[in-house]
Every structure is written in C-alpha cells, then in structure tokens.
N, C-alpha and C positions, 0 to 999 in steps of 0.2 A: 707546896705552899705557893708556888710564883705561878703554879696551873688554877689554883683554887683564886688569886688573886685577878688570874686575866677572866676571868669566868666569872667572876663579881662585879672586873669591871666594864663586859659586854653587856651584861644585865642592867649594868645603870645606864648604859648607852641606849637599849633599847627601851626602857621606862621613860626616859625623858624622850625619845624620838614619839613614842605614845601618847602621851601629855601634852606633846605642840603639839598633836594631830585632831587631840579631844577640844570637840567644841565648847568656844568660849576659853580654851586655857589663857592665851594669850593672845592669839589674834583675835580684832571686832570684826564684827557681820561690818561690811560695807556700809555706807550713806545712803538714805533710802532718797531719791532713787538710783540704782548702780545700775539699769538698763533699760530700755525701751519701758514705756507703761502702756496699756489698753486703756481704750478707753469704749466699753460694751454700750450703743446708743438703745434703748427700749423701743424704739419705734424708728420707725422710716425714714430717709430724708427730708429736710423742710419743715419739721414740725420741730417743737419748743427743746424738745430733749437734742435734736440732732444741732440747732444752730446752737445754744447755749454750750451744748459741748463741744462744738470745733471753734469758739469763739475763748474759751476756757482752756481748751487743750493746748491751742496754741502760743497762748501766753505762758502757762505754765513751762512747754514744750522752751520756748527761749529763756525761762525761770533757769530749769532744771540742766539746759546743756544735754540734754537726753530726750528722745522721741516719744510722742506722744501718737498711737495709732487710735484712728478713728475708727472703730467697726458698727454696721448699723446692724441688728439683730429684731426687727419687728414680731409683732404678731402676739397675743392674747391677750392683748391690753399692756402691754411690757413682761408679761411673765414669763418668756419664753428667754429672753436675756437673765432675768433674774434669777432662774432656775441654773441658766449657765454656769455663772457669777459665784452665788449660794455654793454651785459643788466646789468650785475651783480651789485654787491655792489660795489659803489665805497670808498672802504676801503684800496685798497694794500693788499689784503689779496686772489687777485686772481688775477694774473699775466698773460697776455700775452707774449708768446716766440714766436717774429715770424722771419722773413728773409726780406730782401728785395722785397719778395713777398710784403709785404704789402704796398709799393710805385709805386706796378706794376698795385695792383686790382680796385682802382678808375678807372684808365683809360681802365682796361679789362673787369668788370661786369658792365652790364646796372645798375642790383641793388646789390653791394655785400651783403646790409644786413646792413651796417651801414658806414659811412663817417667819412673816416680816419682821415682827420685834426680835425673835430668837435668831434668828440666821444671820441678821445683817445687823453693822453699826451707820451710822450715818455721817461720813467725814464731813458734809457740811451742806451746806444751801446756796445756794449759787443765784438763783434767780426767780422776781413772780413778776405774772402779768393776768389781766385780765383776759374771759375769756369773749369772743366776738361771735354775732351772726352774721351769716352772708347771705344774700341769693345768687342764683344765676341774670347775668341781666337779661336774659328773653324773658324771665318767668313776669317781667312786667311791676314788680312789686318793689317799691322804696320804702316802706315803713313795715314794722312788725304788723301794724293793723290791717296793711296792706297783705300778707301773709295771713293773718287771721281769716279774714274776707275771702280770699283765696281758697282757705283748706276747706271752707262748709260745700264748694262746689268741684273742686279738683283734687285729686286725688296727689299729697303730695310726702316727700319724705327729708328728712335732714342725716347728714353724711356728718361722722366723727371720726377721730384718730383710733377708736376702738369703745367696743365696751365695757363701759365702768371708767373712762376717762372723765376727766372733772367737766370739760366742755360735751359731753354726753351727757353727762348727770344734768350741766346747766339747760340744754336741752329741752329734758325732758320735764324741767323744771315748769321753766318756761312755756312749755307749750301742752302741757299734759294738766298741770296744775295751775298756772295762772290762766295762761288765756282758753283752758280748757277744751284745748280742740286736738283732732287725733290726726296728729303728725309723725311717724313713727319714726322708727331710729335705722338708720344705714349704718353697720362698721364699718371701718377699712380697717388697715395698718398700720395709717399716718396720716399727720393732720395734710401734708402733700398729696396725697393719693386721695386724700374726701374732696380736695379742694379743686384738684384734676377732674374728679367725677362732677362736680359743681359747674365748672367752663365746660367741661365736654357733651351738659346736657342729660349725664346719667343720675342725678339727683335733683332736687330744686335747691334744698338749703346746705348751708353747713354750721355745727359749730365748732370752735375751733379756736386754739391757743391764739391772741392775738397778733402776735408778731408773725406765726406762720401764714397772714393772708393781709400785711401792714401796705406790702407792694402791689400785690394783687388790686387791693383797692384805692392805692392811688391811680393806677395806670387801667383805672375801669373795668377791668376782667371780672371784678363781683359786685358786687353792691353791699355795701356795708349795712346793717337795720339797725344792732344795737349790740356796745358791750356791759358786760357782767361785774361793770363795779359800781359803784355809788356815785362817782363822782366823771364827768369825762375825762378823758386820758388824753396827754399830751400827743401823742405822734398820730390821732387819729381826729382832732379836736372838735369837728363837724359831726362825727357818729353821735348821737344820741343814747345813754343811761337807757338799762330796759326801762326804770320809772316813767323816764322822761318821754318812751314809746307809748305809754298807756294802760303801764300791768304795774304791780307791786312791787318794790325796791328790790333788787337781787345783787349782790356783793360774794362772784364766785371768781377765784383767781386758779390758775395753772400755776404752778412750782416745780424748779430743777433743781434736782441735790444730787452729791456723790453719795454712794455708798457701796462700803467694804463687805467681803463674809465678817461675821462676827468677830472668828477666833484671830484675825488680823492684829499684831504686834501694836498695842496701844500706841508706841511710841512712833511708828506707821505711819497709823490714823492722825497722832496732833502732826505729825509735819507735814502731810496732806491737806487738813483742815488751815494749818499758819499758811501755808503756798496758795490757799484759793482764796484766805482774806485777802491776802498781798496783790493778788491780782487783779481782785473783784476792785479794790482801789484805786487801780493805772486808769486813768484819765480816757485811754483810747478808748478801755472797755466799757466806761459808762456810758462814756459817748456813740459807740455803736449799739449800747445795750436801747438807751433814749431813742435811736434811730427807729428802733425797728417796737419798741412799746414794754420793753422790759425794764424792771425794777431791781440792784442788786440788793442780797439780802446779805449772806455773811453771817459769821459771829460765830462763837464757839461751839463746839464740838457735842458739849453739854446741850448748849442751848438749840439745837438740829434734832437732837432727840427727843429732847420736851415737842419742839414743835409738830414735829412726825407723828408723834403720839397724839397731841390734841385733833391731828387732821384727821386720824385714823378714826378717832372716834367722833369725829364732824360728819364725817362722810358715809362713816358705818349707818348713822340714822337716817340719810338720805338713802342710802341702796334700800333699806329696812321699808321707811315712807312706799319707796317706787315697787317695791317687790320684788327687783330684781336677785337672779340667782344665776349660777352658770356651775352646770357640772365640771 
C-alpha cells in the first residue's frame, strides 16, 4: 500500500512538472517585442523605403528599449526582401519595409515569389510623398519642355529605383503618354543608385521618390523639372506641378508601410501598428519627415489594408495601360 501510494504520488509530480512545461499552461509568451526586431529595407540606401525606415526604426527602437536592425535587401523591384520576409518566422520579429512597389508587383511579375494579399498583413503606413524628375545638370535642360525638345534629337533615357516602382510607372506616364516621346526606362536598385547614375553622367533623367533627391536639388547636383502631385509641395516650393510644366494633371505619390507574413499573431500586428501611430506623432518625426518632403499617414491596421488593396488595383491598370510584364 505505502509502495502503491509513493508511485501515485511520483506520477502526480510528473503530470504537473508536464503541464508547466506545456505551452500557454501557465506562463505568457513575453511582450512583443522581447528582442532585437529586423527591419528588411526592399531597396537600396537613400531611397524612400531605406530613410522612412531608419527614421521609424529608430524611434520605435528608443519606444521599445529593444534594437531595431536596419538591413537593406534591394533588387527586383523590392521582391527579393519580400520573398525573404513571406518565408520567415511569422513572429514580427522580421519586418518588411517596402513602398508602393508592392501594390505595383502582382500586376508586374508573372511570379514575384509570393502573393501580396495572401502572404502578408499590412501593420501599417508610415509615409507618402510625391514622386519628382530630375536631370543631370550638363544635360542643359530646366523644364520638362526642355527635355521634350531634347529627346526628338538626342538620344536619352530616365533612371528609377526599379521596375514597376510608382516613380517608373510616373515616368513612363509622363513621357511615353503625355508628352509622347521615347524616353526609355533605366532600372537600378535604388532610388540612390539612379540618382548616382544621373550625377555621374550615366543616365540623363531620373525619376524618383521625392525626398530621395530633396538634397540633391537644393545643393544643385540635379535639377529638379517637375513633381507628381497636383499641387506644389512644400520642401521643394519652386519645382513646378507636371500640369504647371505643360502636360496633363498627374497626381502619383510613393508610400511606405510595414508589413508582416500573414500567419503573424494578430495581437503582434495591433501592437506594431499602435507603436508606429505613436511614433508617426512625435514632433521630431514630422519634422524631419517636412524636411526632406514626406507626409505621415498612420491609422489603423484595418484601414492599411483597405488602402493596399485600392493601390493594387490603381496600379494593376496602369502596368495593364503600359504593357508591362516581367517573367
């Protein structure tokens, strides 16, 4: 009896040692975040996705008491981070930083590598700005008209952050459809790297998220023609509206948002999404965001998906329009 009773009572010892081992018995998962976060940039240094995110990162980074690592990941229009992303852990602990690119690649790659709506959630919006043209200043030319005049006798081309970015698409809009003249398209990686080729003489034009060439054109390195909203923008106030150059109204913006793999823990995503309204708020970062020609956007969780979803199909009929396809 007293053998049968220590042997019932080992067995309760080891049932309850097994039950505090099984997750969720008793202990909670940690505060998200309980370590370092990624932060995967879709393109190059210097362009919209890379400042917006080390500008974001770092606030959050003093938010959270936890590091915030910047990694840049370029190349096929962002989808080569996104494919990263998409396999990884869905934890929040590896962040997609992309642009409006990623509303553009459904409709531009046969197979980017993974599907936007179903693979990812969207934690939030972060930022939009319009999108600018530049030249080189040897190329001689201060007005789009000057550029039109230009391409019937020289042979010339315009450098972007990749194809199927929204200032590629604005582009081709621009010069393929309004001013009707054949300007072709250069990719790079990054709106840095087109804008590098644009000073260095290997391209004529670029176009390009505005804030990625805001300095450039104060300190004369490019020449600014015209940006991509309806109205001028503050930190550039002298550029001219394409209207105002001589073509038809164009109203195209670049956007930065976070986003998750899908299957990422809802409750993740909203404290993700509450940490970058909180932040998009702080004073310094509007301030620097106005510096450089960004707008914040913000807002919930809900409302990033809706908007994702309308760009997708904005966008989808301009690749459709221009013909563009990429295996």
């Amino acid at each position: 009896m007293l053998d049968l009773t220590r042997r019932l009572a080992t067995a309760a010892t080891v049932l309850a040692a097994t039950l505090a081992l099984a997750p969720g018995a008793h202990a909670q998962a940690p505060a998200y975040p309980a370590q370092p976060v990624r932060f995967l940039i879709a393109f190059a240094p210097a362009g919209p996705a890379d400042i917006i995110g080390r500008i974001v990162g770092l606030k959050l980074q003093q938010l959270w008491g936890q590091s915030v690592v910047i990694e840049n990941r370029g190349g096929a229009g962002g989808n080569i981070a996104a494919v990263q992303v998409a396999r990884g852990q869905p934890d929040g602990y590896t962040v997609l930083v992309s642009t409006s690119a990623f509303a553009v690649n459904p409709s531009l790659y046969k197979n980017p590598g993974y599907a936007g709506e179903t693979d990812f959630k969207v934690a939030g919006l972060a930022a939009t700005t319009p999108n600018l043209i530049v030249a080189a200043p040897d190329l001689g030319a201060k007005t789009l008209k000057d550029v039109i005049a230009l391409s019937k006798t020289k042979s010339l081309a315009f450098g972007s952050a990749g194809t199927g970015t929204t200032p590629h698409l604005s582009g081709e809009r621009i010069f393929r459809f309004l001013a009707k003249v054949d300007i072709p398209h250069a990719p790079f990686t990054g709106a840095g790297p087109a804008l590098n080729a644009v000073m260095g003489g290997h391209v004529a034009l670029a176009s390009v998220a505005m804030p990625a060439a805001t300095e450039l054109v104060k300190s004369d390195k490019v020449v600014p023609l015209a940006v991509t909203s309806a109205k001028r923008v503050e930190a550039l106030p002298n550029v001219p509206t394409v209207a105002e150059a001589g073509l038809d109204e164009v109203d195209d913006a670049t956007w930065v948002a976070l986003f998750v793999p899908a299957k990422t823990p809802q409750a993740v995503i909203d404290k993700l999404n509450a940490d970058l309204n909180t932040v998009l708020k702080d004073q310094d970062v509007k301030e620097q965001f106005a510096r450089i020609g960004f707008s914040a956007l913000g807002g919930s969780q809900a409302d990033a998906e809706r908007f994702v979803k309308a760009e997708i199909t904005k966008w989808g009929d301009v690749v459709n329009r221009i013909g563009l396809k990429i295996d």
